[in-house]
N, C-alpha and C positions, 0 to 999 in steps of 0.2 A: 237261109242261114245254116238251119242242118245238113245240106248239100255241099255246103264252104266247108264244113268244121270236118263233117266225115273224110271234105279232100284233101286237107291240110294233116288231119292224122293218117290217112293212107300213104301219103308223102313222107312224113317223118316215118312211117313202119318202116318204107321200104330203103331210105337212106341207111338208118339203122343196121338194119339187115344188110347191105353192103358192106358199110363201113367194119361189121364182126367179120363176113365172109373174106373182105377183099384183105393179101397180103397184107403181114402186119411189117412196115418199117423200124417197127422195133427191133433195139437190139441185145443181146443177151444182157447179163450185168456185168460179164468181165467184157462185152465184145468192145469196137472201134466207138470213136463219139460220133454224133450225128454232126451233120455242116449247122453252119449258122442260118443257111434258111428255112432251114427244117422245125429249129424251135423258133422261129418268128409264127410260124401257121399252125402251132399247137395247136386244136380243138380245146372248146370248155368242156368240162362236164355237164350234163341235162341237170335241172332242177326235180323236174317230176318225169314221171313215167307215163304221162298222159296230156293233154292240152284241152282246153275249155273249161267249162266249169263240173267236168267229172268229177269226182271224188278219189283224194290222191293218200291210199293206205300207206302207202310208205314214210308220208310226210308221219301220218298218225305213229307209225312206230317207230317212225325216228326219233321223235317227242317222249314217247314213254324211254325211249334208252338213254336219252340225254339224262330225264328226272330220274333212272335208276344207276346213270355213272353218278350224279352228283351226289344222290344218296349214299353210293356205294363210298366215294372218298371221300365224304362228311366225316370230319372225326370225332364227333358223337355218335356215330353209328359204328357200335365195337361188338365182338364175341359170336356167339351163334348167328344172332339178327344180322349181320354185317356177310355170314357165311351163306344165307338164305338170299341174300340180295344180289350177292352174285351168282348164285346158281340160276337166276333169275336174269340177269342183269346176261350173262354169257349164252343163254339161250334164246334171247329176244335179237341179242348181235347175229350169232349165228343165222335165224332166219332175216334178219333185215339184209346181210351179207350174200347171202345165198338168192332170194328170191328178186333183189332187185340189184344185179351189181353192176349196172350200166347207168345210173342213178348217183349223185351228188351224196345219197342219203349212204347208201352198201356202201360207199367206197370209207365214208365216215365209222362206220361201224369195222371194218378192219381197225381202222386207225383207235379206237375205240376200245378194242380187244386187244392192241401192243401195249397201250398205257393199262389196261387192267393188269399184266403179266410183268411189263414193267415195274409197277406198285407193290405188286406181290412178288419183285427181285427174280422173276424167272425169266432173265434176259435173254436166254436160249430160243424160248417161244415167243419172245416181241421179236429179239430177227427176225425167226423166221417168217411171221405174220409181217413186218414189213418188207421182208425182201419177195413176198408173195406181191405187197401194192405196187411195189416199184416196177415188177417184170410185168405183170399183167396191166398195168396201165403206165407204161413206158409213154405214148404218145401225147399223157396227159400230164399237169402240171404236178399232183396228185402223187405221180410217180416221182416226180424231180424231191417231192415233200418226203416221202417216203426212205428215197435213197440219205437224207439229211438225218431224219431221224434214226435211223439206223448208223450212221457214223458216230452218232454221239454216242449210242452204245458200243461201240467198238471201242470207242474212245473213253471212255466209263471204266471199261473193263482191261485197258491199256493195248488194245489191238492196234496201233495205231497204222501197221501195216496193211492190213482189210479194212480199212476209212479211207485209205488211198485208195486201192484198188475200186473202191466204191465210188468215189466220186471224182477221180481221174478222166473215166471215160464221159463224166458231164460236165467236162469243167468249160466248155461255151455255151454251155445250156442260157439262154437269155442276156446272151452279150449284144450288148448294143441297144438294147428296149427299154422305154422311158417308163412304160403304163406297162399296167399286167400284172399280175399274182407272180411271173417269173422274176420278175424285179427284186423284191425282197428275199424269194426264195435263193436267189444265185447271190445276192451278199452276205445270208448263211448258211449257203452251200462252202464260199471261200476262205470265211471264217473259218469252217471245220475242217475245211482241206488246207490253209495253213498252219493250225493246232496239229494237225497230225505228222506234217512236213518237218514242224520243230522237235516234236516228239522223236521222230525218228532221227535226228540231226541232222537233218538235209537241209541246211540255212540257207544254201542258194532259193532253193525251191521258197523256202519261207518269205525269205527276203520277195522275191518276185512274185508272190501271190500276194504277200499283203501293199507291194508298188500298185499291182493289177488293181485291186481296192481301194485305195487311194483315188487311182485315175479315174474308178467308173460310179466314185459316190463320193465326188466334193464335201459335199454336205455334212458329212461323218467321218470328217478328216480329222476332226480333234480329239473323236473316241477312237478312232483307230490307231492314230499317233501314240494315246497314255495306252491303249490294248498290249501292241508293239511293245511299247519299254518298257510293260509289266512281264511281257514275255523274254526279252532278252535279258533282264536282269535276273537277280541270282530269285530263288524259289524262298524269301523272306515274307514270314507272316506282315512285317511291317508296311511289304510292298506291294503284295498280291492282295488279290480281293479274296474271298474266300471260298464262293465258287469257282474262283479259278484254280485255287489250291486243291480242290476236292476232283476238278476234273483231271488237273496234270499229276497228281498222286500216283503213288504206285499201286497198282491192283489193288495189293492186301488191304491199303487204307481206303481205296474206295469202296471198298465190298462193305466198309463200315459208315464210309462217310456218304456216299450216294444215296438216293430213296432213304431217307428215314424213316418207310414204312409210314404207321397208320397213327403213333401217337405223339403228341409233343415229347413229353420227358424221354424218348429213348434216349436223345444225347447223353444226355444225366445220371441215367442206370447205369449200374457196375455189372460186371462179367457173370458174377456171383445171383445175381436179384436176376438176370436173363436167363443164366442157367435154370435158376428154378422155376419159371414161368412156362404153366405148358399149355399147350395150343391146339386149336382146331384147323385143319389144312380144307380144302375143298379139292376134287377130283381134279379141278382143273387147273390146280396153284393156287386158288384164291385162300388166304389165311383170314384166319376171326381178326385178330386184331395185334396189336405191340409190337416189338423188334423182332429181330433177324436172327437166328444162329449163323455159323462161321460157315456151313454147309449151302444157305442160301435159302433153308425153312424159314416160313414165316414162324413166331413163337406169340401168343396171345398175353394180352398185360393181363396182369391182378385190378378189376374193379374195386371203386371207393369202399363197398358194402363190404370188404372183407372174405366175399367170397370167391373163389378161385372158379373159372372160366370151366375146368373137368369135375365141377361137384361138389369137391373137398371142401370142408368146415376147417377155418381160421383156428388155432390155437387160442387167441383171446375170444372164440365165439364159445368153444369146448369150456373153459374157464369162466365164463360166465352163468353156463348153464350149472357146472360142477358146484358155484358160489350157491347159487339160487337153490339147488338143491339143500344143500345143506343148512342155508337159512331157515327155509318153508320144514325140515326136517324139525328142528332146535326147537321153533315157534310151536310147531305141533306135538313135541314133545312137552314142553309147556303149558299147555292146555289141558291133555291128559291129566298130568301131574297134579296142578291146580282142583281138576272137576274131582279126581280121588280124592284127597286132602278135603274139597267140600263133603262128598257124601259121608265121610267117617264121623265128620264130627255131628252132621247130622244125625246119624245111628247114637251114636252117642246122648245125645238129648234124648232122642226116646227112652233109651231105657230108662234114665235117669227119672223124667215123668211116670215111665211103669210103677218103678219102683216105690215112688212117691202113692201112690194108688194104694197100692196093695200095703 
């Protein structure tokens, strides 16, 4: 049995090792799209990095990174502790990314590291961490994920020029395939490659990608139908849903309406109560906690307690102390007052019995 198991891992080393050496059929991101038989024989990604009943470290840190993203966008986890977790949380990606990235688990952990930068509005660094998954694993599904996510940021931020460019050259990526992760992947691939088509007012184009849709997912013919007529019709809160409103928006209003950062009530906050809210950033974008400035900073909320996230003591805390002193002051003067007023009248009596003596 040890003689099977060492042949079957010397087998997979040495496929491996081929398949990184041997030319990569990939193609750039602006290059030609690949034919149709090419994504039929995609490869999956590996689960582990080893086979039998070895011990599989990567599975272990891919486990603490998930419990340190969930922790990280728990919205009870606000302020410094929140800053701490992802200094944490981005240093565990980095080595899961780095040491195993031929692995189900690395390729996760990129993906991992865009939604952290996305959270914290610095959509500059989720491109380009996704436009890293998409070119370095073009041949995988992984990458097709990749080029999608990224479009929605394009489209986020009203590029809707570069979402074309992006998912133009995969637009047969998994035409024709019933099973497979590419299945669902290429109905919101078309999605976003239609949204951007009408963005830009290319209707032809619209019109014939969401036909395309239609033809290759029956099934979803009646949400694509009401999709369609909330798209053609005019940009009415009454008729739109309101994620749809927040992605066809114009920049300005996405940059307010997208990611709502880390707390509920930012919608509700005024300009005024954000302006004064000041914040902790982390080295690598990650913010403590609250809404956004206009710049694209994370800005940290005001906790329940009254006390500001940089230190500062509340004016009703300052006011409180100022009452109390002056109370415990009064009382104590009080006291004084009363214990003189006893000992006088005490002296007093004596003499009076002196007196009486003599």
């Amino acid at each position: 049995m040890n003689f099977i198991r060492r042949y079957n891992y010397a087998v997979m080393v040495i496929v491996n090792v081929a398949c990184v050496c041997a030319p990569s059929v990939a193609q750039n991101l602006d290059g030609v799209a690949k034919d149709e038989t090419h994504w039929k024989t995609l490869p999956y990604m590996r689960e582990t990095s080893g086979v039998g009943d070895l011990k599989h470290p990567e599975l272990e840190l891919a486990s603490d990174c998930r419990r340190l993203f969930n922790e990280f966008e728990s919205r009870s986890n606000l302020g410094v502790q929140r800053v701490e977790t992802a200094a944490v949380l981005m240093s565990a990606l980095d080595k899961l990314a780095t040491e195993y990235p031929d692995v189900r688990a690395g390729v996760q952990a990129r993906f991992w590291k865009a939604d952290v930068f996305r959270i914290c509005n610095e959509r500059t660094k989720a491109v380009a961490e996704l436009k890293i998954i998409a070119e370095k694993y073009a041949e995988y599904p992984e990458g097709l994920d990749a080029r999608v996510r990224c479009a929605e940021q394009y489209l986020a931020t009203g590029s809707a020029d570069e979402a074309t460019k992006l998912l133009e050259p995969v637009r047969d990526a998994g035409q024709g395939m019933t099973t497979g992760p590419l299945v669902e992947l290429r109905y919101e691939m078309l999605r976003r490659l239609a949204e951007a088509y009408f963005r830009m007012g290319n209707r032809p184009s619209f019109e014939g990608t969401m036909a395309t849709i239609k033809q290759e997912y029956p099934k979803k013919a009646d949400e694509i139908s009401k999709w369609q007529a909330r798209y053609l019709e005019s940009k009415n809160e009454d008729v739109w849903a309101q994620h749809e409103l927040e992605r066809l928006a114009s920049p300005e209003k996405v940059q307010q309406a997208i990611d709502k950062s880390f707390t509920p009530d930012q919608a509700t906050r005024s300009p005024g109560q954000a302006a004064r809210i000041s914040g902790e950033v982390h080295s690598t974008g990650v913010a403590a906690s609250g809404t956004q400035r206009s710049d694209g900073s994370c800005v940290a909320a005001i906790p329940e307690n009254g006390v500001r996230q940089s230190g500062r003591i509340s004016t009703k805390v300052w006011w409180g102390v100022a009452v109390g002193i002056l109370v415990g002051g009064a009382y104590g003067a009080l006291r004084v007052v009363k214990r003189l007023k006893t000992r006088k009248c005490k002296t007093q009596d004596d003499l009076t019995r002196a007196g009486k003596v003599f």
